[in-house]
C-alpha positions as CSV (number, residue, x, y, z in Angstrom):
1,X,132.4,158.6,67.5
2,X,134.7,161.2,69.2
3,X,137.6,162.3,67.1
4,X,140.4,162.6,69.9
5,X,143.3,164.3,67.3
6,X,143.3,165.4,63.7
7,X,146.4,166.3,62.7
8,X,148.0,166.0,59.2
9,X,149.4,162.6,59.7
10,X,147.6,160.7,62.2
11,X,143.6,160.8,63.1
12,X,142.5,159.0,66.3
13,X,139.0,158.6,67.3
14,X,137.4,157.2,70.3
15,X,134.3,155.0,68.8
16,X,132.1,156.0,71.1
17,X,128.8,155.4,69.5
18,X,126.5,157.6,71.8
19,X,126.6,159.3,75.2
20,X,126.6,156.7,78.3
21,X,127.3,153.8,76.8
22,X,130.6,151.9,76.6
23,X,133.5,152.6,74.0
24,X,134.0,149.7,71.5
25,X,137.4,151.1,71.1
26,X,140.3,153.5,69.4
27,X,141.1,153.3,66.2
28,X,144.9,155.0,65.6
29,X,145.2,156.1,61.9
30,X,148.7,156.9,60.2
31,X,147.5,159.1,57.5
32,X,150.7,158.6,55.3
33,X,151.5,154.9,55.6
34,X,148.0,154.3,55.4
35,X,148.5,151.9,58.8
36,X,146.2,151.4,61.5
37,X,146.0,150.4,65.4
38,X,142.7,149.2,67.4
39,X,143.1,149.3,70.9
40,X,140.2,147.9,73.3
41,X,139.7,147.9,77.0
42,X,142.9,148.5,79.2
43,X,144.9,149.2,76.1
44,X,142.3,151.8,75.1
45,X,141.8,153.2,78.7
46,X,145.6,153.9,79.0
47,X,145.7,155.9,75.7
48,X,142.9,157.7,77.5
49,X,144.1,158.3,80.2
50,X,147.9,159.4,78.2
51,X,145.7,161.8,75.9
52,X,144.0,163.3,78.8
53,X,147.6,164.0,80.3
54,X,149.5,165.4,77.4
55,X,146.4,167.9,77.2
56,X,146.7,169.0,80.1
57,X,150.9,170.0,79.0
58,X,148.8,172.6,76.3
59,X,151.1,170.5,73.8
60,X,151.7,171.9,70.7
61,X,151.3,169.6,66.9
62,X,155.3,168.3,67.4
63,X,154.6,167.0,70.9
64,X,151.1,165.2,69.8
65,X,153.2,163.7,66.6
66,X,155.6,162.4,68.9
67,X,153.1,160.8,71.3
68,X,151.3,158.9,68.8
69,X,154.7,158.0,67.0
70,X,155.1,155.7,70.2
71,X,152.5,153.8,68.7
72,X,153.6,153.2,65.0
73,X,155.3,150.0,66.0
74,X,151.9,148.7,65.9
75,X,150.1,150.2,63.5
76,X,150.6,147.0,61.4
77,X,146.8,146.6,60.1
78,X,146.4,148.1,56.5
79,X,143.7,151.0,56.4
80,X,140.4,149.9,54.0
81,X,137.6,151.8,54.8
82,X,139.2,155.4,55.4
């Protein structure tokens, strides 16, 4: 697994379960509606490829909250397991 961001209201990791081989997925955690998103294959490689870009800005927390806030409108799955 690669944690992508940690930040005190959302946690998104890349399940990547070891080097070389394919993703399965990313799972989008918000921390405080206890809510989560899986994306898979072109969904997931977007986010990717979104993540990579906003890196790139040097973004500060506010401009990663907002990023992922694009995504609450489908964070519809309860969180279980976290």
């Amino acid at each position: 697994m690669l944690m992508m961001i940690d930040s005190p209201f959302y946690c998104v990791v890349d399940l990547v379960m070891s080097e070389g081989q394919p993703s399965l997925g990313i799972e989008i955690v918000d921390k405080n509606n206890q809510r989560e998103l899986f994306l898979q294959g072109d969904a997931a490689e977007r986010f990717r490829e979104e993540v990579k870009y906003l890196a790139a800005q040097e973004p500060d927390v506010d401009d990663i909250e907002a990023f992922i806030e694009g995504y609450k409108p489908w964070m519809q799955h309860p969180v279980t397991l976290h």
